[in-house]
C-alpha positions as CSV (number, residue, x, y, z in Angstrom):
1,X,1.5,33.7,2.9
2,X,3.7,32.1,0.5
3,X,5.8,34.3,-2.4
4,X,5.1,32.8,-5.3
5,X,9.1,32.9,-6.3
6,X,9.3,30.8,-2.9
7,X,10.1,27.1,-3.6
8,X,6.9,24.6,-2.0
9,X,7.2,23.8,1.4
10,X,7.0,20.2,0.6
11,X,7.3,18.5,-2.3
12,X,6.1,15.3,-4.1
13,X,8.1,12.1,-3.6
14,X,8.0,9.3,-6.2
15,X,6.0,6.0,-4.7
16,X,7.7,2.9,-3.4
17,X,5.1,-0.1,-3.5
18,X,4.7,-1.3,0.0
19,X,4.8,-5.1,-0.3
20,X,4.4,-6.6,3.4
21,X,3.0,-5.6,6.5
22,X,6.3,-4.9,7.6
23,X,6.9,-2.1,4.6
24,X,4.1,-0.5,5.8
25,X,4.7,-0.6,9.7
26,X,8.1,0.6,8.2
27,X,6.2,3.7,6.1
28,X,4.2,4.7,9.3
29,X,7.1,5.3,11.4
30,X,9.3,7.3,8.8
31,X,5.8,8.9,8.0
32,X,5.3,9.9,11.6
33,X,8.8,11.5,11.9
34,X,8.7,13.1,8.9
35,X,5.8,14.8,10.4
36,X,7.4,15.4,13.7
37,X,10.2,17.2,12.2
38,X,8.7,19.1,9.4
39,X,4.7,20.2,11.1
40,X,5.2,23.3,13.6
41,X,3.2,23.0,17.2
42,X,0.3,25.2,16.3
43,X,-0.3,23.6,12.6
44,X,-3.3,22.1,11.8
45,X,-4.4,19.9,8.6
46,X,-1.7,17.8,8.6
47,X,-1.5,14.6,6.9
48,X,-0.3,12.8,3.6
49,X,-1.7,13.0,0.1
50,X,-1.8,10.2,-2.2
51,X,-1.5,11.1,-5.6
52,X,-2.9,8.0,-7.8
53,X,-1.5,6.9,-11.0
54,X,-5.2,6.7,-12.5
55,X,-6.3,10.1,-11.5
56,X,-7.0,11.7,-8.1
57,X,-5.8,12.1,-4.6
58,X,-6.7,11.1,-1.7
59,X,-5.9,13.0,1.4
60,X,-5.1,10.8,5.4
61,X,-4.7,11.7,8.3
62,X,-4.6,9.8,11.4
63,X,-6.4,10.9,14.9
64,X,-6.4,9.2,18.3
65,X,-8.5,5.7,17.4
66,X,-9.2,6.7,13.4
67,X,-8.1,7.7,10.0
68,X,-9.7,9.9,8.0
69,X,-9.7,10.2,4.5
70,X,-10.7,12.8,1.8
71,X,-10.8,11.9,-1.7
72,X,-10.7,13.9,-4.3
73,X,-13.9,13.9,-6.5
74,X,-11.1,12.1,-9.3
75,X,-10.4,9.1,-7.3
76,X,-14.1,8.0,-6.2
77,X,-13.0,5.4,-8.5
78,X,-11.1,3.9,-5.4
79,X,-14.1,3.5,-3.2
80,X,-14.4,-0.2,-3.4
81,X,-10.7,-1.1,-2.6
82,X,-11.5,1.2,0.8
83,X,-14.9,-0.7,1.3
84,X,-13.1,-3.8,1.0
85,X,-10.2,-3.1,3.1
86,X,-12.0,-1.4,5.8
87,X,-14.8,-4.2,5.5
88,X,-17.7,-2.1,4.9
89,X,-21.1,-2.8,3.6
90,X,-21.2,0.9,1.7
91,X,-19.8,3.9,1.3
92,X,-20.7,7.0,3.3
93,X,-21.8,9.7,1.8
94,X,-19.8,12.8,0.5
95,X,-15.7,12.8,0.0
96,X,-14.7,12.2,3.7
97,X,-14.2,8.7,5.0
98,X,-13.7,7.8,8.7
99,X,-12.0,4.4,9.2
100,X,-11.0,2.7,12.4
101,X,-7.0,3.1,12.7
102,X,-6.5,-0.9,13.0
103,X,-7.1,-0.5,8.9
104,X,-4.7,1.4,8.3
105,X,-1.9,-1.7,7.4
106,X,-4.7,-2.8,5.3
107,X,-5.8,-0.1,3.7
108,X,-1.9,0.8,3.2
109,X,-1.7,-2.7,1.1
110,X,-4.5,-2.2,-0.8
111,X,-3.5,1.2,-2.2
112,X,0.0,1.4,-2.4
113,X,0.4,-0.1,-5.7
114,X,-2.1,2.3,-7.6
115,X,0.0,5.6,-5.6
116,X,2.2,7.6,-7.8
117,X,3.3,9.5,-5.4
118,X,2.9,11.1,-1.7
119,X,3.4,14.2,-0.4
120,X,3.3,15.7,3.4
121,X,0.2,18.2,3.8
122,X,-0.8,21.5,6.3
123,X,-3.4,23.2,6.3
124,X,-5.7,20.6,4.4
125,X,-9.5,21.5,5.5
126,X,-10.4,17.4,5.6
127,X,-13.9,17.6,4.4
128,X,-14.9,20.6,5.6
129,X,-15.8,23.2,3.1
130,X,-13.5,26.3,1.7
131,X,-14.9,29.6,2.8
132,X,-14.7,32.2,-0.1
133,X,-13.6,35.4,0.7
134,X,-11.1,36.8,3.1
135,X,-12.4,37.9,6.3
């Protein structure tokens, strides 16, 4: 457990806008060895958050084949711009979204100028619901 006098693990960086295709094939790979160095063996949860100039985050992480994202219930707002990047006919239901991986360059595009900042992640739950109480 973390002393609250202990500086956070990891800490919010200020966005740059990802213009190309390359910027973002250039993101992924700083992205993916940030996470190498920085996520221990047995973590789990790990990912990025997007923190969005209008309000909201929205949590990824990629799996063999998929991303997933969780949005905050502040940046539902966003829902369209992952429709249309994704190419989907609707939205599914609840917070978590499961995307095929070859959108993520797209759905990098599409976002990156509304992020305010990003932020490595452990220990994010991804949809599935807090349990109350310690046990």
């Amino acid at each position: 457990m973390q002393d609250q006098t202990d500086a956070p693990r990891f800490r919010p960086v200020p966005w740059q806008a990802l213009e190309t295709p390359a910027d973002v094939e250039l993101w992924i790979a700083e992205h993916n060895l940030a996470l190498q160095e920085h996520v221990g063996r047995n973590e789990t949860g790990y990912g990025v958050c997007f923190t969005l100039a209008a309000g909201g985050e929205v949590y990824l992480q990629t799996t063999d084949g998929a991303l997933v994202l969780d949005l905050t219930p502040e940046a539902e707002w966003i829902a369209p711009l992952i429709m249309a990047a994704a190419q989907l006919d609707e939205a599914p239901p609840g917070r978590l979204w499961v995307l095929p991986d070859d959108k993520l360059i797209q759905l990098m595009l599409g976002l990156s100028s509304l992020i305010a900042s990003s932020m490595l992640v452990v220990g994010h739950r991804f949809g599935r619901p807090q349990r109350m109480g310690a046990w």
